[in-house]
C-alpha positions in Angstrom: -3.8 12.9 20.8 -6.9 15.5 20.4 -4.8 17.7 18.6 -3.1 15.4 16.2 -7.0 14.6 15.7 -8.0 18.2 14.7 -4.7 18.6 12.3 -6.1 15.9 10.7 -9.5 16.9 10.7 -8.4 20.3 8.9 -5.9 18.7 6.8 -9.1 16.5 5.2 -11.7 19.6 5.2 -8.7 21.0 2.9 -8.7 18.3 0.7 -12.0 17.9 0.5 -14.7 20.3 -0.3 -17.6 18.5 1.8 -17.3 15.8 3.7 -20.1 13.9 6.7 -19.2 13.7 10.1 -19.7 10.1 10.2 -17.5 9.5 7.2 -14.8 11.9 9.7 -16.0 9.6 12.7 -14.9 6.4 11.0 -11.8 7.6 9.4 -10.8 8.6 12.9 -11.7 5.9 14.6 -14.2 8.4 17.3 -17.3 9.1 17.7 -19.8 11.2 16.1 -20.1 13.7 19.4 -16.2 13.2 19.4 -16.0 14.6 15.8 -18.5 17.7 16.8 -16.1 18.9 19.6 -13.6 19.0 17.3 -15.6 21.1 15.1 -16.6 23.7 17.8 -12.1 23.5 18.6 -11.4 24.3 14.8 -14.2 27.1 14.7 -12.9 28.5 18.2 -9.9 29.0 16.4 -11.2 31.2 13.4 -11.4 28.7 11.1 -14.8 29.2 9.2 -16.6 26.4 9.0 -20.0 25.6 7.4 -22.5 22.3 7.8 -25.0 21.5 6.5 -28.8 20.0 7.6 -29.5 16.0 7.3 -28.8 12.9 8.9 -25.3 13.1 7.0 -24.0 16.2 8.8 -22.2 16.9 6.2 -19.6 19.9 7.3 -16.5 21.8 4.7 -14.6 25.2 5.3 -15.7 28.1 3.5 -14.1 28.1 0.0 -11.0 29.7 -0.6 -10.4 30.2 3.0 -6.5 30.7 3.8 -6.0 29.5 7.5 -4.3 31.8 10.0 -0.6 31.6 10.2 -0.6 31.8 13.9 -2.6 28.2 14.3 0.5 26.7 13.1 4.3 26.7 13.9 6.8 26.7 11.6 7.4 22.7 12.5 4.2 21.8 11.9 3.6 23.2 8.9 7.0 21.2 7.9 5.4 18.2 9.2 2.3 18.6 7.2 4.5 19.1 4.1 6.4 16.6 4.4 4.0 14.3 5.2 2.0 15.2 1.6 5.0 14.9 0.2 5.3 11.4 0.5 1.7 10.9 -0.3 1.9 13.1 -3.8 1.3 9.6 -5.9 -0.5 7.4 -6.2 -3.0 8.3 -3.3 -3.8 12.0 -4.0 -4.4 13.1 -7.3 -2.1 15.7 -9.1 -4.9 18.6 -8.7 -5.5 17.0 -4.8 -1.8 17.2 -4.1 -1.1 20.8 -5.5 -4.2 22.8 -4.4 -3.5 21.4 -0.7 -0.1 22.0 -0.9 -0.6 25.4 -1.9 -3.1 26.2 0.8 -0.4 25.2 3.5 2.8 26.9 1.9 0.5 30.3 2.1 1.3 29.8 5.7 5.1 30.2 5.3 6.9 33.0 4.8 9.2 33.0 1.4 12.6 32.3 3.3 10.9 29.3 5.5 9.4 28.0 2.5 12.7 28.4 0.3 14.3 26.0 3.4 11.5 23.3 3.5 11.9 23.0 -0.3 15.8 22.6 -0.1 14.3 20.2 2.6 12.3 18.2 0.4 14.2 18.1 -2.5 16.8 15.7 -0.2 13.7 12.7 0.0 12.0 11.4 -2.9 9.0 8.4 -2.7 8.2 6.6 -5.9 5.7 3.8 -5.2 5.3 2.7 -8.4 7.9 -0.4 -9.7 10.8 -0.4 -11.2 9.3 -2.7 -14.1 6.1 -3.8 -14.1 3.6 -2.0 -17.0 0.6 -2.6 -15.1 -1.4 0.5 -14.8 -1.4 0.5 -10.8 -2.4 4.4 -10.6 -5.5 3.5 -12.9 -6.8 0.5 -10.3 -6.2 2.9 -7.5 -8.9 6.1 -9.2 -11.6 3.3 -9.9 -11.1 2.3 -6.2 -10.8 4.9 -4.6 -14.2 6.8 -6.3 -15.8 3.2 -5.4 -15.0 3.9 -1.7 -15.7 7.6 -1.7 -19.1 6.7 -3.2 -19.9 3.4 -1.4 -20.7 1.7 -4.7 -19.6 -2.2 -5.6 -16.9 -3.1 -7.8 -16.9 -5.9 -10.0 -13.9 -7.5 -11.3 -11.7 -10.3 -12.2 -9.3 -11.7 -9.5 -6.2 -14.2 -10.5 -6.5 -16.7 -7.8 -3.9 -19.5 -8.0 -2.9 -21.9 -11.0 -4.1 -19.1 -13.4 -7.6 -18.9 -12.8 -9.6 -16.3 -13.4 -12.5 -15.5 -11.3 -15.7 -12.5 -11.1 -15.9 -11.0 -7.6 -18.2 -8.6 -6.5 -16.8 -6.2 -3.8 -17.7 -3.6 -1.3 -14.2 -2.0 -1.1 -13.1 -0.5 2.1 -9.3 0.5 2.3 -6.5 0.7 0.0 -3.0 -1.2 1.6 0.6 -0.7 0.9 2.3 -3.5 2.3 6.0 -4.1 1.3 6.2 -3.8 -2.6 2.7 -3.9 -2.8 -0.9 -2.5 -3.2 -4.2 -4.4 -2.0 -7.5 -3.5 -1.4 -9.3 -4.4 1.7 -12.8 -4.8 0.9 -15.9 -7.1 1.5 -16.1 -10.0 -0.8 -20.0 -11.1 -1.5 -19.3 -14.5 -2.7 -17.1 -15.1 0.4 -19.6 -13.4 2.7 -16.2 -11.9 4.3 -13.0 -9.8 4.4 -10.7 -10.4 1.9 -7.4 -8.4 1.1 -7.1 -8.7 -2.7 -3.9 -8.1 -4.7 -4.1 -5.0 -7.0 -1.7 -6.9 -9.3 -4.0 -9.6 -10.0 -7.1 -7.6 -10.2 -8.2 -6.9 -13.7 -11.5 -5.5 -15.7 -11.8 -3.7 -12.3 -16.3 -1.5 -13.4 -18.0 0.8 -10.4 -21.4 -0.5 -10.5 -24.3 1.1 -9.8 -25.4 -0.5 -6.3 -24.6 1.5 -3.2 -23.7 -0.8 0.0 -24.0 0.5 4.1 -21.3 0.1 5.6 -19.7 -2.9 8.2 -17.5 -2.7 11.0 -14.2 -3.5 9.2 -11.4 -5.8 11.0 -7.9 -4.6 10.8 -6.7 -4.7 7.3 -3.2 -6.9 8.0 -3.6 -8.5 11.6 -5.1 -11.5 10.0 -2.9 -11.7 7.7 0.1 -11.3 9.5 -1.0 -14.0 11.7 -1.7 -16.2 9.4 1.6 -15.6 7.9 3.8 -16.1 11.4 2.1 -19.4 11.5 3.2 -20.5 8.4 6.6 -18.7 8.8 9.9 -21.3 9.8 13.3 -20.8 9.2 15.7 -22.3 6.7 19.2 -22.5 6.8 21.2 -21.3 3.2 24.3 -21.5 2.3 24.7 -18.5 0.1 28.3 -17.0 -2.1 29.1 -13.2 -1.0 28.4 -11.8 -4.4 24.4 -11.9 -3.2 24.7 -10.8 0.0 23.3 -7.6 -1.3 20.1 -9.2 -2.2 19.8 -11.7 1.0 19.4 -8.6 2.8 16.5 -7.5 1.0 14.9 -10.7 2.8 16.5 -11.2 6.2 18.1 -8.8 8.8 22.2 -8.9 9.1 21.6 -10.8 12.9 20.4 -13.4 10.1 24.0 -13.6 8.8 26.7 -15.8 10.1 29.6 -15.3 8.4 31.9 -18.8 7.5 34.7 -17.6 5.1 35.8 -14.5 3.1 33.4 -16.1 0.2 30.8 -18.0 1.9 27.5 -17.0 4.7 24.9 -19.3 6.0 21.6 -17.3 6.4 18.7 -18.3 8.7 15.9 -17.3 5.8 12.4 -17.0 6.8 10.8 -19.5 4.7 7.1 -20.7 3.5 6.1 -23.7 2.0 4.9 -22.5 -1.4 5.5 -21.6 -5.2 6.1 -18.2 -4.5 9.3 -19.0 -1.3 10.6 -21.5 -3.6 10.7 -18.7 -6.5 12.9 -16.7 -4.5 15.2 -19.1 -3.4 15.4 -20.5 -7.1 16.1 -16.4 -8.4 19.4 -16.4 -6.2 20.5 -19.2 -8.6 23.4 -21.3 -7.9 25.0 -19.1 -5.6 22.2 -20.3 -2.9 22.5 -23.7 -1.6 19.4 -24.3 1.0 21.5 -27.0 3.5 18.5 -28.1 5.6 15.2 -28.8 6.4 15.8 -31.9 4.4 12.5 -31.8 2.6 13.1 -28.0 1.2 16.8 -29.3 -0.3 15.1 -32.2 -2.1 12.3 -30.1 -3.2 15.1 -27.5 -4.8 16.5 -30.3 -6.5 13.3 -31.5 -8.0 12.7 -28.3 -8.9 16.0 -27.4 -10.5 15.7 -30.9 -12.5 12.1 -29.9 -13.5 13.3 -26.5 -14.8 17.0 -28.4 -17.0 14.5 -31.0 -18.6 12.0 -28.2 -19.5 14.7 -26.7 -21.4 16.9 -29.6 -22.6 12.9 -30.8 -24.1 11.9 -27.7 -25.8 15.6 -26.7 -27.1 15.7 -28.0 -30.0 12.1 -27.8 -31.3 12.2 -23.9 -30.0 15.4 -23.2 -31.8 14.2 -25.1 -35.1 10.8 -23.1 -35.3 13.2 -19.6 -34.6 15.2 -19.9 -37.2 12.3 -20.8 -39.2 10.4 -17.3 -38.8 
């Protein structure tokens, strides 16, 4: 809707101190004329807004400018807040988060702005995990100054069995999928989109080399369809004392109860290291009952994983003492 689009437009100008149409055009998925209309909307209103000569068209609102009170009702000022709220990390910076913030509580009056904080204060997004050391925030400020700048990143990307290899990528879009980040960008030495894992990015440098910019694909849709082609089901036997945890992988219609002690799960399942890792987590309180080739594949595991230990015990306990 046009006027979701001009919110938006003002909420960026806010956040940002210049910005080029173009760079508005693409984030909005419209055109350049599109993004000009806009412009002439927001200054129709009283909103002050000064551009600047070149090919970029390069446009910001004059500095320090508080906007109106009467653009906005009280709900969509709520809406914006709210909305920043749940953006305050990793994506916007501290000094980001609190100067816009400030700029759109100016627009409330104390007693509104005493009830949106009582408001607030009832939802709280952390997006960093519950364990994990890895500095996550740190990958994301590299990134993201690569994308504002349009300069390649090189870097070293954990690919699987352990090995380590140098990318050089034109980085596009940062993803939050599930538990985690990735970055969509344009890998050279593939000649094509990739999504890469933060997690397994490492020794992430901006380099000096600016790149123009592509048409990019959706960041997920061939990802996603890639996965629901891979995707089958699996039937578990599972004890009630992980039921809890079940859910964080299946929906309840999944669920078919068979005693006061006992469910069998249809669990969406793929055929790799990283499905079999979950089922193998649940520990013996997960039975997978069929396809046949996933039970004997458990098994093989699950010996793999005694012999391991019943190999390395005493050696490992001999040279622990010995410290």
């Amino acid at each position: 809707m046009k006027i979701n689009r001009i919110i938006t437009i003002i909420m960026v100008l806010l956040q940002r101190e210049k910005i080029s149409g173009k760079e508005l055009a693409e984030k909005l998925n419209v055109s350049l004329r599109t993004i000009y209309r806009d412009i002439q909307v927001i200054e129709g209103a009283g909103i002050p807004i000064i551009t600047y000569q070149g090919s970029a068209g390069v446009i910001s609102i004059l500095k320090n400018y508080k906007i109106s009170k009467g653009l906005f009702t009280k709900e969509d000022v709520i809406v914006l807040l709210k909305g920043l709220n749940l953006l305050s990390s990793p994506i916007l910076n501290e000094d980001e988060n609190v100067r816009t913030l400030e700029k759109i509580k100016s627009l409330l009056s104390k007693h509104d702005l005493d009830q949106v904080r009582n408001d607030l204060s009832q939802l709280t997004v952390d997006l960093s995990p519950w364990l994990s050391k890895q500095n996550i925030n740190n990958k994301i400020s590299i990134i993201k100054a690569a994308i504002n700048k349009q300069l390649r990143l090189s870097c070293e990307y954990m690919k699987l069995k352990n090995k380590q290899d140098s990318r050089l990528i034109e980085s596009y879009k940062l993803v939050f999928k599930e538990k985690e980040w990735y970055l969509q960008a344009f890998c050279l030495s593939r000649n094509d989109f990739r999504l890469f894992k933060l997690s397994k990015m490492s020794n992430i440098k901006i380099t000096n080399t600016k790149f123009i910019k592509q048409t990019t694909p959706d960041a997920l849709s061939s990802f996603e369809k890639d996965m629901e082609k891979r995707v089958f089901k699996i039937k578990l036997l599972i004890d009630n004392s992980i039921l809890e945890r079940i859910l964080d992988y299946c929906d309840e219609q999944d669920l078919h109860k068979l005693n006061d002690k006992q469910y069998i799960v249809d669990f969406n399942f793929i055929d790799d290291d990283y499905s079999y890792g979950i089922l193998m987590s649940f520990g013996h309180q997960c039975i997978c009952l069929e396809p046949e080739y996933v039970r004997k594949e458990m098994i093989e595991r699950t010996k793999k994983l005694i012999n391991s230990y019943k190999k390395n015990d005493n050696l490992f306990l001999s040279n622990y003492y010995l410290k």
